[in-house]
C-alpha positions as CSV (number, residue, x, y, z in Angstrom):
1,X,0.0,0.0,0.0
2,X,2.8,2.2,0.8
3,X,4.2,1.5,-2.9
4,X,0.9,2.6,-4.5
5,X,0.8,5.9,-2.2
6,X,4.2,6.9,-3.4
7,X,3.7,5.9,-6.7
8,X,0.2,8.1,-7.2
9,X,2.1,10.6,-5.8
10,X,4.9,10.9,-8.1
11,X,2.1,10.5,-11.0
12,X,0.2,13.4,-9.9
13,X,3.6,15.2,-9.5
14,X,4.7,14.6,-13.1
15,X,1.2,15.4,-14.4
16,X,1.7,19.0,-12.7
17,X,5.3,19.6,-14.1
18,X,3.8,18.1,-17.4
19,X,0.7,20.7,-17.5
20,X,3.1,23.4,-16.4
21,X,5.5,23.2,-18.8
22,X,2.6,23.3,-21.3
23,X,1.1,26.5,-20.1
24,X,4.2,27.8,-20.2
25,X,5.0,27.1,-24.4
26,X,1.6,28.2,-24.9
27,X,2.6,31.6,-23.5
28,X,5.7,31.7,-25.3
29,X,4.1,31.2,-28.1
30,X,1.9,33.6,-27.9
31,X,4.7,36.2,-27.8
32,X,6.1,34.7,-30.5
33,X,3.4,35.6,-33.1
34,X,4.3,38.3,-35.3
35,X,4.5,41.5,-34.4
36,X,2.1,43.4,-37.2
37,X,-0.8,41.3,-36.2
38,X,-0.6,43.2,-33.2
39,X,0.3,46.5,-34.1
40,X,-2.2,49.4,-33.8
41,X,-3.1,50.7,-37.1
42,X,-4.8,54.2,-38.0
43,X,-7.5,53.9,-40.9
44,X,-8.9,57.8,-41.8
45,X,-12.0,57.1,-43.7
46,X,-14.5,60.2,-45.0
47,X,-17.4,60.8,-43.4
48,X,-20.0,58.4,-45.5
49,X,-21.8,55.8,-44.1
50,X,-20.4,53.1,-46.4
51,X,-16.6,53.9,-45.4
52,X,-17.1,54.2,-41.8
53,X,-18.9,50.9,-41.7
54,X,-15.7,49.6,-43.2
55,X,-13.5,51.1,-40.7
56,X,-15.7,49.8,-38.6
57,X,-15.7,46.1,-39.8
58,X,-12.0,46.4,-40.3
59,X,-11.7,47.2,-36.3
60,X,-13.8,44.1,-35.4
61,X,-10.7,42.0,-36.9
62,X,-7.9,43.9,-35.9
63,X,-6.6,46.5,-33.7
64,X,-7.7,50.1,-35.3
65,X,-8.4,53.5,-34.5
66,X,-11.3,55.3,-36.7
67,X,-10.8,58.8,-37.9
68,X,-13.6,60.3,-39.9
69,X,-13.2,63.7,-42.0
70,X,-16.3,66.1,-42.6
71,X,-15.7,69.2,-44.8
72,X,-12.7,68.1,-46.7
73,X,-12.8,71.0,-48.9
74,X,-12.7,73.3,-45.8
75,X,-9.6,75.5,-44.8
76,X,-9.5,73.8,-41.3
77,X,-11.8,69.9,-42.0
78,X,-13.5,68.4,-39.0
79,X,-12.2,65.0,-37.5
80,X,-13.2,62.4,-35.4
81,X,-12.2,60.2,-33.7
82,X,-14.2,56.8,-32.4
83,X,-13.1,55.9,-28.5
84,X,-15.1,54.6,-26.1
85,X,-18.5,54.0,-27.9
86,X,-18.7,57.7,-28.9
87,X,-17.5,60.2,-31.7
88,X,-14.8,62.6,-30.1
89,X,-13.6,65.8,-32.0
90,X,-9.9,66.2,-33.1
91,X,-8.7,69.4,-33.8
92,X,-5.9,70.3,-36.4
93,X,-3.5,71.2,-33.5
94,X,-4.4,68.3,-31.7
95,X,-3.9,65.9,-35.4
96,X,-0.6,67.8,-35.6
97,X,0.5,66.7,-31.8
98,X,-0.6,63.3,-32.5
99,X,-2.4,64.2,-28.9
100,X,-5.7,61.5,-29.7
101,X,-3.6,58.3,-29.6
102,X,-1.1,57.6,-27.0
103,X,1.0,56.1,-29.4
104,X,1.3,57.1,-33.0
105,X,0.4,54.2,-35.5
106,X,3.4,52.9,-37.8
107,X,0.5,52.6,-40.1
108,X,-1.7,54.9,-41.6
109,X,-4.6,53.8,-44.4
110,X,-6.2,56.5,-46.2
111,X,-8.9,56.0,-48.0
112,X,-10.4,58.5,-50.5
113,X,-9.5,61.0,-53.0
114,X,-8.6,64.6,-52.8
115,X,-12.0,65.7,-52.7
116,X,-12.8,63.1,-49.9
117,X,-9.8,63.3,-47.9
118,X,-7.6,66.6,-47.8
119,X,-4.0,66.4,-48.8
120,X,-2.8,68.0,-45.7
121,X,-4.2,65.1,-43.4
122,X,-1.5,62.5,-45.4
123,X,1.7,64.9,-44.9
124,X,1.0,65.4,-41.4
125,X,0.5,61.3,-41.4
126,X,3.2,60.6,-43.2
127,X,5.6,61.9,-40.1
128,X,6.9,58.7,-38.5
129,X,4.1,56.2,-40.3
130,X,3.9,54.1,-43.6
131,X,0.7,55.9,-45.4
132,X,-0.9,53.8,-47.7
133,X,-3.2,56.1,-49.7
134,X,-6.4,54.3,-51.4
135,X,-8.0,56.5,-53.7
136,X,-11.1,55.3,-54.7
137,X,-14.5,54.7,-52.7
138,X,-15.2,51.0,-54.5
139,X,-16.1,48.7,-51.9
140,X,-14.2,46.0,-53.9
141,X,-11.1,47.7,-55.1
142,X,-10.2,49.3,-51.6
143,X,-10.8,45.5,-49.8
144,X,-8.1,44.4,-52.5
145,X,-5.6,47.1,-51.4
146,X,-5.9,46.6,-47.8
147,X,-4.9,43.3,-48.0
148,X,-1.2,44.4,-48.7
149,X,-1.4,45.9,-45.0
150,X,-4.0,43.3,-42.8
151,X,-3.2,40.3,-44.8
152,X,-7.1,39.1,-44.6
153,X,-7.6,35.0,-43.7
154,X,-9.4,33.0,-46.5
155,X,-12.3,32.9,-43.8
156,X,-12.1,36.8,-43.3
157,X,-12.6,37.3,-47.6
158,X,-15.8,35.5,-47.4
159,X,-17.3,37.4,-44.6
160,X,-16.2,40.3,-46.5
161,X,-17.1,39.3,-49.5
162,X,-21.2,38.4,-48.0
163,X,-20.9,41.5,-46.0
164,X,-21.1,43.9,-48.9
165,X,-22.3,41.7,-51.7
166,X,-19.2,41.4,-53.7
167,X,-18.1,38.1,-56.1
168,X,-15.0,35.9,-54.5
169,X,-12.5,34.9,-57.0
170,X,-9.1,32.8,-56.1
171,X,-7.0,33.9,-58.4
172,X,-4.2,31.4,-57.2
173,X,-6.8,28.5,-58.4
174,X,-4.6,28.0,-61.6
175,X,-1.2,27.9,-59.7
176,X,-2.5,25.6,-57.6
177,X,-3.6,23.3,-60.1
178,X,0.2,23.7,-61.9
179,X,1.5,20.3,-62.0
180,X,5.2,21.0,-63.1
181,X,5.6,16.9,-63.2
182,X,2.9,16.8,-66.1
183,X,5.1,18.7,-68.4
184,X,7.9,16.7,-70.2
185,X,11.2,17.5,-69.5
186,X,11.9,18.0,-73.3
187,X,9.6,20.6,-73.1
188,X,11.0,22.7,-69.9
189,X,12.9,25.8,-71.4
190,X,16.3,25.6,-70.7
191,X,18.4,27.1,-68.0
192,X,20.9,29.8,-69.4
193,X,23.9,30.5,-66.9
194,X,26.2,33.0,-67.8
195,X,29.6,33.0,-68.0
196,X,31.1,34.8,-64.8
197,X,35.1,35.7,-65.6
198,X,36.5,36.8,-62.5
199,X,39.6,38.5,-61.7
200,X,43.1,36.8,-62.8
201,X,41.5,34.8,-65.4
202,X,43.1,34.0,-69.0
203,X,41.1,36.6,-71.4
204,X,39.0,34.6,-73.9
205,X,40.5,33.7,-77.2
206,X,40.1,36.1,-80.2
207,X,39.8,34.3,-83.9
208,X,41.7,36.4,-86.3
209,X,41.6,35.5,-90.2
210,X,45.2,35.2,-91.8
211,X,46.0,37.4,-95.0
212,X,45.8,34.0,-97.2
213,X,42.2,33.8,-96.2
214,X,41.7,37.5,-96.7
215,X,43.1,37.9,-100.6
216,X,41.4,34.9,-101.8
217,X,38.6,35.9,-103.1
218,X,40.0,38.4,-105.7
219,X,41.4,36.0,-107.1
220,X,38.4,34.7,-108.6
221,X,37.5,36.2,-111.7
222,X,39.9,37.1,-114.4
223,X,39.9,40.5,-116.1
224,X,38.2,38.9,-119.8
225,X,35.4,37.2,-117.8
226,X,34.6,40.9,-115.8
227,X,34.6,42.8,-119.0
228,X,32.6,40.5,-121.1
229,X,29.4,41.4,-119.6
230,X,29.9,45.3,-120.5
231,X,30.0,44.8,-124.4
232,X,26.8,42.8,-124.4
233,X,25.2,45.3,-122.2
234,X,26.4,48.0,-125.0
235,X,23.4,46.5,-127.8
236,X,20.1,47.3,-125.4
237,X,21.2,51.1,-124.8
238,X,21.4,51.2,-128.4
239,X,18.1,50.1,-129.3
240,X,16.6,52.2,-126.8
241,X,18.5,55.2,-128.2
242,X,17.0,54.4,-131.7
243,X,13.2,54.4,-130.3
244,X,14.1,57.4,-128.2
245,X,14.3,59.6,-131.7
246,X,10.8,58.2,-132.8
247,X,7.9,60.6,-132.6
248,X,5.8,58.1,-133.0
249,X,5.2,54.3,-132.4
250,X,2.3,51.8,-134.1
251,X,1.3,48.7,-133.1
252,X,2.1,46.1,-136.9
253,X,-1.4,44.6,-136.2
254,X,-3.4,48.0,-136.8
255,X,-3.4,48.3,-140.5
């Protein structure tokens, strides 16, 4: 019995330092995830219903702060922010200091032209931040260029995708499907490597022709064979001279 005490003992000992050690690569882990999944990011969207719900859906999946612009076309535009359930005004100063945030994002999407958004709010973002500017207001075309910056799961495109009605196309379906087995190695284009010479090496060989090889060919033709083709060319010039002085030519068959 004694035996069986101790032994359940050291069982339930090692099952502790087992579970331990467990919770303790899990946590490790954890921290070992990369770091832009967990970075803050700063999305300025202008103030339309359509964008802000973006923004908005965009913050469900990862760790934003919402900045809405009214009256882009304004000398000083209105901003705000959305903390704590609530719309809070930004002033310019207050953009400038970076005073809404306690830490400035490394990244900043804007999204909307220079009508929507005002050029002044992406150089005062671009101090100290990566400012990816999307200028367009398509539902479609700005989800494709955020995905550069959030890197969206397969499961996060189709959400999107049912969310705001759009059609989901893999465009990696065909290199997926590339078999490069199927294809015949006669039919694989050929590596090309080029020739590196490097420093100390023979120069390559130069092919000269010798002066035999080069006074050949005159050699050829003798002088009576050249000039025999002048004299028989002599006869046509002077038939055409003799019709030259006619005023007049007629056709034998017209009598």
């Amino acid at each position: 019995m004694r035996r069986w005490a101790m032994f359940r003992h050291v069982y339930w000992v090692l099952c502790c330092l087992v579970l331990c050690i467990g919770m303790e690569l899990a946590g490790s882990s954890a921290l070992a995830r990369p770091k832009h999944t967990q970075e803050t990011k700063l999305v300025i969207v202008p103030a339309l219903p359509r964008m802000v719900q973006l923004a908005f859906d965009l913050a469900d999946m990862r760790p934003v702060i919402v900045l809405s612009c009214r009256d882009a076309r304004a000398a000083d535009p209105l901003l705000f922010v959305w903390t704590n359930g609530a719309w809070q005004y930004v002033s310019p100063d207050d953009f400038r200091e970076r005073r809404f945030v306690s830490e400035w994002p490394r990244q900043v999407i804007m999204i909307g032209d220079d009508h929507a958004l005002p050029a002044l709010l992406e150089e005062e973002a671009a101090w100290g931040a990566d400012v990816t500017r999307l200028k367009t207001l398509s539902l479609a075309d700005l989800i494709n260029g955020m995905d550069p910056v959030f890197h969206f799961t397969e499961r996060e495109w189709k959400w999107l995708a049912r969310r705001y009605d759009l059609n989901l196309t893999d465009i990696n379906t065909p290199r997926r499907e590339f078999n490069p087995y199927d294809i015949p190695r006669s039919k694989l284009p050929l590596e090309t490597k080029d020739f590196k010479q490097k420093k100390g090496d023979v120069p390559p060989a130069v092919l000269i022709e010798s002066p035999a090889e080069v006074s050949a060919p005159a050699e050829v033709f003798a002088p009576a064979e050249v000039s025999a083709p002048v004299e028989a060319a002599a006869k046509p010039n002077a038939e055409i001279e003799k019709l030259a002085g006619s005023s007049k030519v007629r056709d034998p068959s017209l009598k």
